[in-house]
MARDO-360944 format. One record per residue: residue number from 1; residue in three letters; x, y, z of N, C-alpha, C in turn. Coordinates in nm, 3 decimals. Layout:
residues N
{num->NUM, residu->ALA, n.u->X, n.v->Y, n.w->Z, ca.u->X, ca.v->Y, ca.w->Z, c.u->X, c.v->Y, c.w->Z}
...
END
This chain:
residues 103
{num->1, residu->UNK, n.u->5.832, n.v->-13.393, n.w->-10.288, ca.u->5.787, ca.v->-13.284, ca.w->-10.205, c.u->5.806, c.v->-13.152, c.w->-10.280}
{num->2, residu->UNK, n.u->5.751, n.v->-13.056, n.w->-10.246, ca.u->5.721, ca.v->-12.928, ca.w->-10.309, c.u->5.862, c.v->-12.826, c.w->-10.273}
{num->3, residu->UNK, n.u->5.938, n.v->-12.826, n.w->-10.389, ca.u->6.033, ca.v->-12.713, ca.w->-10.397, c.u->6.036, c.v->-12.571, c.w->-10.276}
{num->4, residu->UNK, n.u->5.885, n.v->-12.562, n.w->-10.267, ca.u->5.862, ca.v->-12.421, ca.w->-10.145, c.u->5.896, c.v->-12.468, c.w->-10.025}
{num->5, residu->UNK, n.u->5.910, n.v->-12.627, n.w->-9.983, ca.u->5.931, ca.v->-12.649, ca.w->-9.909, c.u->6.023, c.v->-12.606, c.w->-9.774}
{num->6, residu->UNK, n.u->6.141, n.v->-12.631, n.w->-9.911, ca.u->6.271, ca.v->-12.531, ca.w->-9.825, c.u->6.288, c.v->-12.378, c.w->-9.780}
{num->7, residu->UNK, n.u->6.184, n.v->-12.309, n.w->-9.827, ca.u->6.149, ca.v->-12.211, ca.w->-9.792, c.u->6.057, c.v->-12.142, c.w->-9.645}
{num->8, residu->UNK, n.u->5.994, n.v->-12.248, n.w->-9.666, ca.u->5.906, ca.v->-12.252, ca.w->-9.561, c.u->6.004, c.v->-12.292, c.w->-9.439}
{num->9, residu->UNK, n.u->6.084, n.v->-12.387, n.w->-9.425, ca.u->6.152, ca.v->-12.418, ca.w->-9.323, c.u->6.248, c.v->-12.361, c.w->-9.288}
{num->10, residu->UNK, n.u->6.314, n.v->-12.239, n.w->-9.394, ca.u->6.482, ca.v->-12.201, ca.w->-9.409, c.u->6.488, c.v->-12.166, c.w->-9.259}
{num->11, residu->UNK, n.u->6.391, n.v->-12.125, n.w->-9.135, ca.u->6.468, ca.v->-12.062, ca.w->-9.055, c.u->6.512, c.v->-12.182, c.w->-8.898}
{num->12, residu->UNK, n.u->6.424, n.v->-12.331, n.w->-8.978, ca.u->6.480, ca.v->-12.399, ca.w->-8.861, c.u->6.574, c.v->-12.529, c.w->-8.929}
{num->13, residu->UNK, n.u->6.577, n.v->-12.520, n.w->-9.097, ca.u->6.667, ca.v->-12.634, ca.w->-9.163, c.u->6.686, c.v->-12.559, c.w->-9.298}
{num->14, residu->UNK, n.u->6.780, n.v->-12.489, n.w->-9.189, ca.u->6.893, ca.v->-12.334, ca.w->-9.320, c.u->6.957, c.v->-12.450, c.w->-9.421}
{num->15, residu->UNK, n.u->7.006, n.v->-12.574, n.w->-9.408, ca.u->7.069, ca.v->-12.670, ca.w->-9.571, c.u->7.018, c.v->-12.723, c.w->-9.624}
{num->16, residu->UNK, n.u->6.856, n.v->-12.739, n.w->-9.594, ca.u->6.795, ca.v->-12.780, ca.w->-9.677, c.u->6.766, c.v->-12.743, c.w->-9.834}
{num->17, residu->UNK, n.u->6.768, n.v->-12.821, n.w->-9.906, ca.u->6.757, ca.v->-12.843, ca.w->-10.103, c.u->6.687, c.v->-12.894, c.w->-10.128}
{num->18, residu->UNK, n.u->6.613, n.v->-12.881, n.w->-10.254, ca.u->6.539, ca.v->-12.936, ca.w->-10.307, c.u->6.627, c.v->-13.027, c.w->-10.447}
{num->19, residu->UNK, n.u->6.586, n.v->-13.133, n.w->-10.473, ca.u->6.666, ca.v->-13.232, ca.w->-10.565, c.u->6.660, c.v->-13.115, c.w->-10.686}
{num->20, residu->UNK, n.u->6.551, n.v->-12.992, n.w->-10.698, ca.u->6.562, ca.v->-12.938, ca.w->-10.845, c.u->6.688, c.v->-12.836, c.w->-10.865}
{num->21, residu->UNK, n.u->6.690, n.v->-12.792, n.w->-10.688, ca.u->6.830, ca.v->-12.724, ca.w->-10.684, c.u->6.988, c.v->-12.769, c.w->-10.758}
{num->22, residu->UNK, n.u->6.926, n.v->-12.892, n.w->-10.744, ca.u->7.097, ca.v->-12.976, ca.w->-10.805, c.u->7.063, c.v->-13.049, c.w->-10.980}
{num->23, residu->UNK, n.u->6.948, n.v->-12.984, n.w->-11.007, ca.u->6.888, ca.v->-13.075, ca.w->-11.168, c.u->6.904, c.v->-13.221, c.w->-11.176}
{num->24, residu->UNK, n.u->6.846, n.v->-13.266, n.w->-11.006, ca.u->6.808, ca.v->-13.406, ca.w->-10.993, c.u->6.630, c.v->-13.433, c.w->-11.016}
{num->25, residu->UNK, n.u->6.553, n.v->-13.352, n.w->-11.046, ca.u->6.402, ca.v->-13.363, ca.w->-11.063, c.u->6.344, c.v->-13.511, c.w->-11.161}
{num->26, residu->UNK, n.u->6.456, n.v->-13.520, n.w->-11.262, ca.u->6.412, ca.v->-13.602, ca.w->-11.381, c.u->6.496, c.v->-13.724, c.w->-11.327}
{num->27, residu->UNK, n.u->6.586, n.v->-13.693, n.w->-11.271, ca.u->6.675, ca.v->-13.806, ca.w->-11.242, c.u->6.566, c.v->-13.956, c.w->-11.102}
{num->28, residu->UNK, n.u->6.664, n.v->-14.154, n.w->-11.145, ca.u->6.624, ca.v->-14.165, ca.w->-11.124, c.u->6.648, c.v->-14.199, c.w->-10.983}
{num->29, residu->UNK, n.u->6.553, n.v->-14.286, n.w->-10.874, ca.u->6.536, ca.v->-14.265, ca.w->-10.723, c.u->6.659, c.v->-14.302, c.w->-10.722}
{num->30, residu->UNK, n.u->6.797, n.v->-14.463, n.w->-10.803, ca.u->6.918, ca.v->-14.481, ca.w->-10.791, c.u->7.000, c.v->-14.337, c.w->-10.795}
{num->31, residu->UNK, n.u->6.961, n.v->-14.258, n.w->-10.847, ca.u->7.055, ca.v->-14.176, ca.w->-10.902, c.u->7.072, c.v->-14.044, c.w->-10.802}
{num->32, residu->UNK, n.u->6.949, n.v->-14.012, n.w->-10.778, ca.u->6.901, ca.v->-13.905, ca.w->-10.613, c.u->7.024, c.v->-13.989, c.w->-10.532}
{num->33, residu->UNK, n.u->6.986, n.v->-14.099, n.w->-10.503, ca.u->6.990, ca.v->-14.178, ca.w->-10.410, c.u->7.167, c.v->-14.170, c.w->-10.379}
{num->34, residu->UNK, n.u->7.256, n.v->-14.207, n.w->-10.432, ca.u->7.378, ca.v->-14.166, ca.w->-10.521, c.u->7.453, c.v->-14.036, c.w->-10.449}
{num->35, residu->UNK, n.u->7.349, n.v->-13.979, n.w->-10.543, ca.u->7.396, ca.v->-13.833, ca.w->-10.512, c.u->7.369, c.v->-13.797, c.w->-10.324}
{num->36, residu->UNK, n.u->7.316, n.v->-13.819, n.w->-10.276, ca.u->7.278, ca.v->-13.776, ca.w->-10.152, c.u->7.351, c.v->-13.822, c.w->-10.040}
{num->37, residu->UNK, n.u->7.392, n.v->-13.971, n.w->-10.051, ca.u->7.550, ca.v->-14.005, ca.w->-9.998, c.u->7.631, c.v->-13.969, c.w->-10.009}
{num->38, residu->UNK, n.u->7.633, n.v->-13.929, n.w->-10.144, ca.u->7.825, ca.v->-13.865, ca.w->-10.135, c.u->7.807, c.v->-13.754, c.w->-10.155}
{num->39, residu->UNK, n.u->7.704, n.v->-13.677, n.w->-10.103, ca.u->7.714, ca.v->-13.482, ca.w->-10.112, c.u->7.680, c.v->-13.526, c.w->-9.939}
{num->40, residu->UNK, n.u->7.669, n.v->-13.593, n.w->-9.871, ca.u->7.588, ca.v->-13.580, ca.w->-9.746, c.u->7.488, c.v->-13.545, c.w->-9.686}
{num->41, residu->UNK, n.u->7.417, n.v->-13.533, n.w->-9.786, ca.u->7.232, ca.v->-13.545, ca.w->-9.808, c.u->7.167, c.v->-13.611, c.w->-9.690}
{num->42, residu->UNK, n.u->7.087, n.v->-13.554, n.w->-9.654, ca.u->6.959, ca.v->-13.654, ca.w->-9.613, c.u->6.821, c.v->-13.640, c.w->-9.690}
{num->43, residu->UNK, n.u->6.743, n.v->-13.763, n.w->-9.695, ca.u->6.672, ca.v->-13.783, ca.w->-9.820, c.u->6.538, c.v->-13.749, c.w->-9.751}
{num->44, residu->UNK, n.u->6.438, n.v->-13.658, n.w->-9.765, ca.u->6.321, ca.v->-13.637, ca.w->-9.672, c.u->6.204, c.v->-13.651, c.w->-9.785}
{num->45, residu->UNK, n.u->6.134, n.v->-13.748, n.w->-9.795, ca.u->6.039, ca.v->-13.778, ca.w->-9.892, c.u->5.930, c.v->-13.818, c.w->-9.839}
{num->46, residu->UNK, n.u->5.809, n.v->-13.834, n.w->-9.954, ca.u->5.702, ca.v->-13.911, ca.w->-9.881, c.u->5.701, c.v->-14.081, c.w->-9.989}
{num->47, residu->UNK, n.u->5.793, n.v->-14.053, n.w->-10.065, ca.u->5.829, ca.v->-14.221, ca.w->-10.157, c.u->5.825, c.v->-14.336, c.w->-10.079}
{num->48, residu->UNK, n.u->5.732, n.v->-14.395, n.w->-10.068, ca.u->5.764, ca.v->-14.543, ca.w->-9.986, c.u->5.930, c.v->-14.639, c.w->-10.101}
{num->49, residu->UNK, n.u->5.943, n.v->-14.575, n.w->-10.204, ca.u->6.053, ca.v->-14.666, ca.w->-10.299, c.u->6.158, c.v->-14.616, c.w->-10.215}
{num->50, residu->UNK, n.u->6.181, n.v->-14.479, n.w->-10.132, ca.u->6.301, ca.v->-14.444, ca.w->-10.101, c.u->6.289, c.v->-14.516, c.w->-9.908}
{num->51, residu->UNK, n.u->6.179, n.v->-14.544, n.w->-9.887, ca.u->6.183, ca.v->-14.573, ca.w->-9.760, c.u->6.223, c.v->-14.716, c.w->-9.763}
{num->52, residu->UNK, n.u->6.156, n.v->-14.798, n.w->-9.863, ca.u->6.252, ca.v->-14.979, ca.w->-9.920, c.u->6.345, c.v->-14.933, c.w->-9.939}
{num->53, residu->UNK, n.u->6.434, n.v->-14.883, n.w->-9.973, ca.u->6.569, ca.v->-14.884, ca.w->-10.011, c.u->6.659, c.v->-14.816, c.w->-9.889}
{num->54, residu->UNK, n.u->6.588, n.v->-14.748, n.w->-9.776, ca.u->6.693, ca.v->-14.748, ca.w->-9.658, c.u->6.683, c.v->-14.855, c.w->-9.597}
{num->55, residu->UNK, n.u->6.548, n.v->-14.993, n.w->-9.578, ca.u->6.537, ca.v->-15.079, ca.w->-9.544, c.u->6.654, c.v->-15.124, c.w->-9.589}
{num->56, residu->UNK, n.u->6.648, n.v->-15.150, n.w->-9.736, ca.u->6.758, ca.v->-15.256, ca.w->-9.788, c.u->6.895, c.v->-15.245, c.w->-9.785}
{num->57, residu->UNK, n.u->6.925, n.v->-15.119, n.w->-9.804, ca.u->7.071, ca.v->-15.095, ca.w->-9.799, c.u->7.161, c.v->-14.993, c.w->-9.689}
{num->58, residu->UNK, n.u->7.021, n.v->-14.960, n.w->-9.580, ca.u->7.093, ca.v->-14.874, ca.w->-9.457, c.u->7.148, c.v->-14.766, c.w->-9.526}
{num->59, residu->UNK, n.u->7.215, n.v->-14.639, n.w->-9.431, ca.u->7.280, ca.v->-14.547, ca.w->-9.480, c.u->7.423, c.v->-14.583, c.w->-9.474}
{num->60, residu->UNK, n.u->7.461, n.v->-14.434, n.w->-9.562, ca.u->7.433, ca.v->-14.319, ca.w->-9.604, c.u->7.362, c.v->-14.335, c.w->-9.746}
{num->61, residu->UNK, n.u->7.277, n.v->-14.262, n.w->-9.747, ca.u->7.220, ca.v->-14.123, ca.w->-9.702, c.u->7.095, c.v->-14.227, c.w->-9.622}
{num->62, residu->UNK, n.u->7.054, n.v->-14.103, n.w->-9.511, ca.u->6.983, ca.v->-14.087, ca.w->-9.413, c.u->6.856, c.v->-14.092, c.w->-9.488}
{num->63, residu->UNK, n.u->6.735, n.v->-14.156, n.w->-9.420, ca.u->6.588, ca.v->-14.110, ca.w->-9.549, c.u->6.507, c.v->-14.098, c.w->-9.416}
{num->64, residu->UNK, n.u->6.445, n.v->-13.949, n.w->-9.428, ca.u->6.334, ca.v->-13.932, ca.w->-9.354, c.u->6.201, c.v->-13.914, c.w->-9.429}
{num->65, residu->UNK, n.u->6.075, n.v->-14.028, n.w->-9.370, ca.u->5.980, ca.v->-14.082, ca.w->-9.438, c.u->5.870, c.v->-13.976, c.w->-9.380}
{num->66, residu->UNK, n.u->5.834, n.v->-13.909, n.w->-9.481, ca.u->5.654, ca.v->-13.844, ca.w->-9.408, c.u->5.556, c.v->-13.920, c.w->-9.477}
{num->67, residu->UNK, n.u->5.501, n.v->-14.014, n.w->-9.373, ca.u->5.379, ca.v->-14.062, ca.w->-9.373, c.u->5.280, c.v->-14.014, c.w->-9.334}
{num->68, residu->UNK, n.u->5.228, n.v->-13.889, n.w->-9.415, ca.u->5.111, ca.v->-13.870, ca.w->-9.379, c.u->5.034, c.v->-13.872, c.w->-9.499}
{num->69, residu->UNK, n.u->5.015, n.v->-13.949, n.w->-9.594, ca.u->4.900, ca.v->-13.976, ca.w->-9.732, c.u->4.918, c.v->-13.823, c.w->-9.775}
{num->70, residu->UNK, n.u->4.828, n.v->-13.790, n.w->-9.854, ca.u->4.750, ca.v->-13.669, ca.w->-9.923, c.u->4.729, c.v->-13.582, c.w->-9.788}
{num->71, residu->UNK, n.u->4.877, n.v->-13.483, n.w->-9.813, ca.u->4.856, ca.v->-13.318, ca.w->-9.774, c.u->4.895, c.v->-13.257, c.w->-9.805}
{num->72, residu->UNK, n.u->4.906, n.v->-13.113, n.w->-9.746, ca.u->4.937, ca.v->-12.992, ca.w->-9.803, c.u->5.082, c.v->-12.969, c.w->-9.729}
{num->73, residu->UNK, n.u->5.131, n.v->-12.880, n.w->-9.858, ca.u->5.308, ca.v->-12.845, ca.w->-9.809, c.u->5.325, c.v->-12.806, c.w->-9.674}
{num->74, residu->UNK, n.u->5.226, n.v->-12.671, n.w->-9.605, ca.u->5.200, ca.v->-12.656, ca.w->-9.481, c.u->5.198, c.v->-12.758, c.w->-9.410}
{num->75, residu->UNK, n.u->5.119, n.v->-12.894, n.w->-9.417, ca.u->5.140, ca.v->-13.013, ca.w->-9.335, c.u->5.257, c.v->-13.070, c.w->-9.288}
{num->76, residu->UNK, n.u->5.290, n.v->-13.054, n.w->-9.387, ca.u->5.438, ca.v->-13.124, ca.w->-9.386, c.u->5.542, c.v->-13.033, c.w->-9.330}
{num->77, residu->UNK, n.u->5.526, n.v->-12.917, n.w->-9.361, ca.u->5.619, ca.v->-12.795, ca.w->-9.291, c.u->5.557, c.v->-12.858, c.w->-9.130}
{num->78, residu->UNK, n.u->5.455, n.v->-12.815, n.w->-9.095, ca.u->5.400, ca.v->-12.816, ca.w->-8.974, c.u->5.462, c.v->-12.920, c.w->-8.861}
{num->79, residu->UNK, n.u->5.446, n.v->-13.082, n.w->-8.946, ca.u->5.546, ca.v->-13.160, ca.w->-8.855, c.u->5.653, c.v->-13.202, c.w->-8.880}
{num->80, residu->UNK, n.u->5.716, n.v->-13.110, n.w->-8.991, ca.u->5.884, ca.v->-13.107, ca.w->-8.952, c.u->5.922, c.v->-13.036, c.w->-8.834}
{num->81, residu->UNK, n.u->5.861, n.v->-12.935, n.w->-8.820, ca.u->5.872, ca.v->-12.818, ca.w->-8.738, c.u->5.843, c.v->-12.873, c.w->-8.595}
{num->82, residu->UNK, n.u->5.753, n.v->-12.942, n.w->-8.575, ca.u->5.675, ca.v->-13.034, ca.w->-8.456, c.u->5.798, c.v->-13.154, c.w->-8.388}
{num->83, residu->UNK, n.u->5.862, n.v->-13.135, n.w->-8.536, ca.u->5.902, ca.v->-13.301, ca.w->-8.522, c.u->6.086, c.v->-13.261, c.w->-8.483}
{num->84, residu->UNK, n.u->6.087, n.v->-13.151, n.w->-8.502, ca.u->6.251, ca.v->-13.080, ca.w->-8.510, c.u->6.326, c.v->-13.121, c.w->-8.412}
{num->85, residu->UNK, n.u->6.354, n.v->-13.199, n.w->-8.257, ca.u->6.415, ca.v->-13.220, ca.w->-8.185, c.u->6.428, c.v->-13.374, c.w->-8.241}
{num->86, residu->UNK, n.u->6.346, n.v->-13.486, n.w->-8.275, ca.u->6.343, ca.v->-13.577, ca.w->-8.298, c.u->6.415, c.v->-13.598, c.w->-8.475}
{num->87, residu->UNK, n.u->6.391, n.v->-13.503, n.w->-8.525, ca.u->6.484, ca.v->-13.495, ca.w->-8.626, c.u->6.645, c.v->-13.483, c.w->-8.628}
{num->88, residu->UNK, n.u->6.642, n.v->-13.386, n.w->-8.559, ca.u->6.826, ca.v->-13.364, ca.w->-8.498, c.u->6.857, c.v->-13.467, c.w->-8.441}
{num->89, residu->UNK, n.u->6.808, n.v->-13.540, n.w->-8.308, ca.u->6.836, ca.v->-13.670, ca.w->-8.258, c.u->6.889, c.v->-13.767, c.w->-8.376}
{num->90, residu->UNK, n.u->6.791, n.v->-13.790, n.w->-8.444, ca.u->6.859, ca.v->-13.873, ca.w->-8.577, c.u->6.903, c.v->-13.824, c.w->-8.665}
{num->91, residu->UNK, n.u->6.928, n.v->-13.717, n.w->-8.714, ca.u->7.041, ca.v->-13.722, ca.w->-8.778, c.u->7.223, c.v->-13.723, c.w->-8.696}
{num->92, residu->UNK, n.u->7.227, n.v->-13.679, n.w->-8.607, ca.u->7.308, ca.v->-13.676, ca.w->-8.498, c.u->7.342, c.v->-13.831, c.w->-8.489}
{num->93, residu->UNK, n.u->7.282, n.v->-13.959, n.w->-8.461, ca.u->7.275, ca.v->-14.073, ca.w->-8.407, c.u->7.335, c.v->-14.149, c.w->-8.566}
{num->94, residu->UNK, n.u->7.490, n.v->-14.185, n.w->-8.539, ca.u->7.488, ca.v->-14.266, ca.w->-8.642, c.u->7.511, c.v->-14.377, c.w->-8.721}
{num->95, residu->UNK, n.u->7.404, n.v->-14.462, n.w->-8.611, ca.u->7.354, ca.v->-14.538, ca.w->-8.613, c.u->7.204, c.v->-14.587, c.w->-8.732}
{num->96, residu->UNK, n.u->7.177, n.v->-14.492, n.w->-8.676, ca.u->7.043, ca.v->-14.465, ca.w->-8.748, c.u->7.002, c.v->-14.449, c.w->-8.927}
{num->97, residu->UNK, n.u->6.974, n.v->-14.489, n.w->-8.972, ca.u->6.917, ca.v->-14.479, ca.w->-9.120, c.u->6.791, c.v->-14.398, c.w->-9.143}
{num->98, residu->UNK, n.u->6.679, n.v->-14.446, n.w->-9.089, ca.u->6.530, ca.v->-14.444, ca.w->-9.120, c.u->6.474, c.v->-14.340, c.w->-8.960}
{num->99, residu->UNK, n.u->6.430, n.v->-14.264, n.w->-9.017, ca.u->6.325, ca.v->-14.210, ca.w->-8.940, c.u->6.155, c.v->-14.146, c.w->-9.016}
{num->100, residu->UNK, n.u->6.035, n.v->-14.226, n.w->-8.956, ca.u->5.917, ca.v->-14.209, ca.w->-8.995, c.u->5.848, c.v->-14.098, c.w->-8.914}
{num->101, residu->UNK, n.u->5.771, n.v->-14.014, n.w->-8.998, ca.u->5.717, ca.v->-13.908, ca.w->-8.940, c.u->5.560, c.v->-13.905, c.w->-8.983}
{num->102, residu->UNK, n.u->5.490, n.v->-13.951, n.w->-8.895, ca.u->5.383, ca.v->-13.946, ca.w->-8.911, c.u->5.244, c.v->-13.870, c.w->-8.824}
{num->103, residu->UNK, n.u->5.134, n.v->-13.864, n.w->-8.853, ca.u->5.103, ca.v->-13.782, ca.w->-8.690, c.u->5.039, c.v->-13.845, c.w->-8.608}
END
């Protein structure tokens, strides 16, 4: 996802990072992956590799999936923003691993 991302959202997901913030960009999905458990990360991608791997190994870290194919950063801002009560629910719930966001 696009670095501006967190920008676009700072005023309803003020901790949000981008992996380049921490000089995880090159690093690999094990290694994100790693890191995001034990900093207390949640992983918000559109990677189906990171969405198999909350399948396989549950949290921590949390992976929220945007399924929506080919869009624009705005899109994706748009239904985080849409999606913001149902987001808090799960991360709150912890129980929960996987949440898909699609429209």
């Amino acid at each position: 996802l696009s670095p501006n991302l967190t920008e676009l959202l700072a005023d309803c997901y003020s901790d949000s990072r981008h992996v380049r913030d921490f000089k995880l960009e090159a690093k690999s999905d094990g290694q994100v992956w790693a890191f995001a458990a034990r900093e207390g990360f949640t992983i918000v991608t559109k990677d189906s590799d990171f969405r198999q791997r909350s399948f396989l190994f549950g949290q921590p870290p949390k992976v929220i999936w945007i399924g929506l194919g080919n869009c624009s950063t705005e899109e994706i801002a748009f239904v985080l923003r849409a999606r913001r009560v149902a987001v808090e629910n799960f991360l709150q719930d912890k129980a929960k691993a996987f949440l898909a966001l699609v429209r």
